[in-house]
KEDRENMI-190573 format. One record per residue (C-alpha): residue number from 1; residue in three letters; x, y, z. Coordinates in steps of 0.1 Angstrom, whole numbers, plus 5000, padded with zeros to 4 digits. Layout:
BEGIN
   num   residuo   east   north     up
   NUM       ALA      X       Y      Z
...
END
This chain:
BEGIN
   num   residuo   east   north     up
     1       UNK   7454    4991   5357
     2       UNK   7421    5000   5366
     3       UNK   7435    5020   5398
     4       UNK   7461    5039   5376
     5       UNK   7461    5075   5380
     6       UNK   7453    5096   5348
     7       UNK   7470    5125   5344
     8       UNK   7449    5156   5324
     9       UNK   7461    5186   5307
    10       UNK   7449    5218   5316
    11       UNK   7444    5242   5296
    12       UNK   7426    5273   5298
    13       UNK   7413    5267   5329
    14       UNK   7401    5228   5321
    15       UNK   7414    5193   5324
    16       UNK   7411    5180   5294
    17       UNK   7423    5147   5279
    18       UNK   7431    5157   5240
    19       UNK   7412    5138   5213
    20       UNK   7429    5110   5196
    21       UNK   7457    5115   5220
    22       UNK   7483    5081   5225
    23       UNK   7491    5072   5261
    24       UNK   7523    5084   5278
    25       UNK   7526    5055   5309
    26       UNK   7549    5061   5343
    27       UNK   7563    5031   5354
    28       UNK   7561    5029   5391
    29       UNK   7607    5022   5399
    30       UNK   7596    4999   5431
    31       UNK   7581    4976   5408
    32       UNK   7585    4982   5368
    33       UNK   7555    4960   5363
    34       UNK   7532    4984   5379
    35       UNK   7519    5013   5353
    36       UNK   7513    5040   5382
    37       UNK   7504    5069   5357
    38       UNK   7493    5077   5319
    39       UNK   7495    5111   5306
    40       UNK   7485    5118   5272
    41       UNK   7512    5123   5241
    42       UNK   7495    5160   5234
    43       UNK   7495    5162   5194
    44       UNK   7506    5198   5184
    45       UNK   7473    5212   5178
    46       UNK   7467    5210   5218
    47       UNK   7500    5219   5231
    48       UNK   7494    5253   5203
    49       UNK   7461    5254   5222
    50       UNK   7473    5256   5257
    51       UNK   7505    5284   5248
    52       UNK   7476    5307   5236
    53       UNK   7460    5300   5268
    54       UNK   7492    5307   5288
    55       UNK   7494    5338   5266
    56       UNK   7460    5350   5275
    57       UNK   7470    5341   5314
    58       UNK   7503    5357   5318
    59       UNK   7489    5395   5324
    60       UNK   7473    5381   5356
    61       UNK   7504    5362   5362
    62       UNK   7526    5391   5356
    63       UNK   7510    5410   5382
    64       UNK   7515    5387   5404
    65       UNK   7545    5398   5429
    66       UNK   7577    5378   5423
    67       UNK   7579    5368   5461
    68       UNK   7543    5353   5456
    69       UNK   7549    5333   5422
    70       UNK   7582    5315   5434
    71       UNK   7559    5306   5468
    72       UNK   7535    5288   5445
    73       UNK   7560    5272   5422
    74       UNK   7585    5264   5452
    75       UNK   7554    5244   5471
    76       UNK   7538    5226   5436
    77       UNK   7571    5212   5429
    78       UNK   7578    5202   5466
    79       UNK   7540    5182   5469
    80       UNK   7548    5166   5437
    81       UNK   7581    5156   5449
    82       UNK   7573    5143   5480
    83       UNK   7538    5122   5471
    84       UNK   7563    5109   5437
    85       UNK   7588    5100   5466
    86       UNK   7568    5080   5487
    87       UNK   7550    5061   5457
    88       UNK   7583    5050   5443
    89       UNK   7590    5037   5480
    90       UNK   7564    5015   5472
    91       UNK   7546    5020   5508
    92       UNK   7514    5028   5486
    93       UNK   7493    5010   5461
    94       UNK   7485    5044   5439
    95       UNK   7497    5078   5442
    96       UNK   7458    5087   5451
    97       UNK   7468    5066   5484
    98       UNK   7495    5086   5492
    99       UNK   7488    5113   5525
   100       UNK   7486    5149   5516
   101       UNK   7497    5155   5549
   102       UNK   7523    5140   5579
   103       UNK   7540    5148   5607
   104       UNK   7578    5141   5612
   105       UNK   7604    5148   5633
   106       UNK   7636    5151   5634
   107       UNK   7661    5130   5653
   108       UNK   7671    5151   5680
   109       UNK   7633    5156   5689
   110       UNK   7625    5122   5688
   111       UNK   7656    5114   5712
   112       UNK   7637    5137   5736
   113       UNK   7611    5109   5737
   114       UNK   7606    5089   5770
   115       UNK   7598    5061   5751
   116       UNK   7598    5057   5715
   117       UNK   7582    5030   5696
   118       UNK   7598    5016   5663
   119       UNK   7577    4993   5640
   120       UNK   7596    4981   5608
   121       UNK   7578    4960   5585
   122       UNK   7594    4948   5547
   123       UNK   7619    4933   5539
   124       UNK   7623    4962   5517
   125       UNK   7641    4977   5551
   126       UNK   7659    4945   5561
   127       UNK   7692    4963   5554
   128       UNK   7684    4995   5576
   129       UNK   7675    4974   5600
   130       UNK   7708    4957   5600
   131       UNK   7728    4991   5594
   132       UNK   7708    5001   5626
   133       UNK   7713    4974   5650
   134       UNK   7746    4958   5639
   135       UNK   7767    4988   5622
   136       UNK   7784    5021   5640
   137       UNK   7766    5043   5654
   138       UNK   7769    5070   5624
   139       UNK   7749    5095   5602
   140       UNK   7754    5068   5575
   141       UNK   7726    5049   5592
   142       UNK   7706    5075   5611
   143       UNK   7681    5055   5635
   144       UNK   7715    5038   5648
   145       UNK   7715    5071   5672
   146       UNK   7680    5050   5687
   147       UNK   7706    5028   5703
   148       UNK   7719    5053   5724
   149       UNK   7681    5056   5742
   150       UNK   7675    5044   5775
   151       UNK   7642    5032   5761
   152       UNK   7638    5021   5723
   153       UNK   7616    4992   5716
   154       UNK   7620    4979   5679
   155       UNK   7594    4958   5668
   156       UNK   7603    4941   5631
   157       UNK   7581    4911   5614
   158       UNK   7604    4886   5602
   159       UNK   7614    4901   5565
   160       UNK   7626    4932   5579
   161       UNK   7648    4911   5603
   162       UNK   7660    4886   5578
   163       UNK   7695    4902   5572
   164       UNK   7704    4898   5612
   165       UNK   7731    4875   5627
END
């Protein structure tokens, strides 16, 4: 537990974890043994504290354009989603290992590959794998398309093949 993220509250501009507070754990679904977060359970007192806060910050807020406050909501909920997503994949050890950043592509650009290079290790992805190379070709099981490439190599360890004939 000694990797487990800590989650703070802010308020009024600070991260503060609240005095006496109990701990609030996330469970990491890949793996319910694994505590991946602890947030504290905010007595009243704090939670009083940080709507005066949010009190004293909504003029600024308010004068904020519309347009420019969903923007910000819109991309904080969209990096939390996406870093919670690929933790819960369990691809990660902690949610501070997760990339801010990636590049992907979509399947009709990556069909415009000359060559394209697929690594699948887990046996977490056993059954994609088999969906891939043994089902129809359908959006059901997207990287089936890959079959249809004149030159596709797929390179799985022996878990992620396990489920083949």
């Amino acid at each position: 537990m000694a990797d487990t993220e800590r989650a703070m509250n802010y308020i009024d501009g600070q991260w503060c974890w609240p005095d006496g507070a109990g701990e609030i754990k996330s469970i990491n679904p890949a793996d319910t043994r694994e505590v991946v977060c602890v947030a504290p359970d905010t007595p009243d007192s704090e939670v009083d504290r940080a709507v005066q806060a949010a009190k004293k910050a909504l003029p600024a807020w308010k004068r904020t354009p519309p347009p420019a406050r969903a923007t910000i909501i819109r991309k904080a909920g969209q990096i939390m989603a996406e870093r919670k997503q690929q933790m819960g994949e369990g691809w990660f050890a902690s949610l501070k290992d997760v990339p801010s950043h990636a590049i992907s592509m979509g399947i009709k650009q990556i069909l415009k590959s000359k060559n394209i290079i697929v690594t699948v290790p887990d046996e977490r992805k056993a059954r994609a794998v088999k969906d891939t190379l043994e089902g129809e070709i359908s959006n059901m099981s997207p990287a089936s398309i890959l079959r249809t490439h004149s030159n596709c190599m797929l390179f799985l360890d022996k878990a992620a093949a396990s489920l083949l004939v």
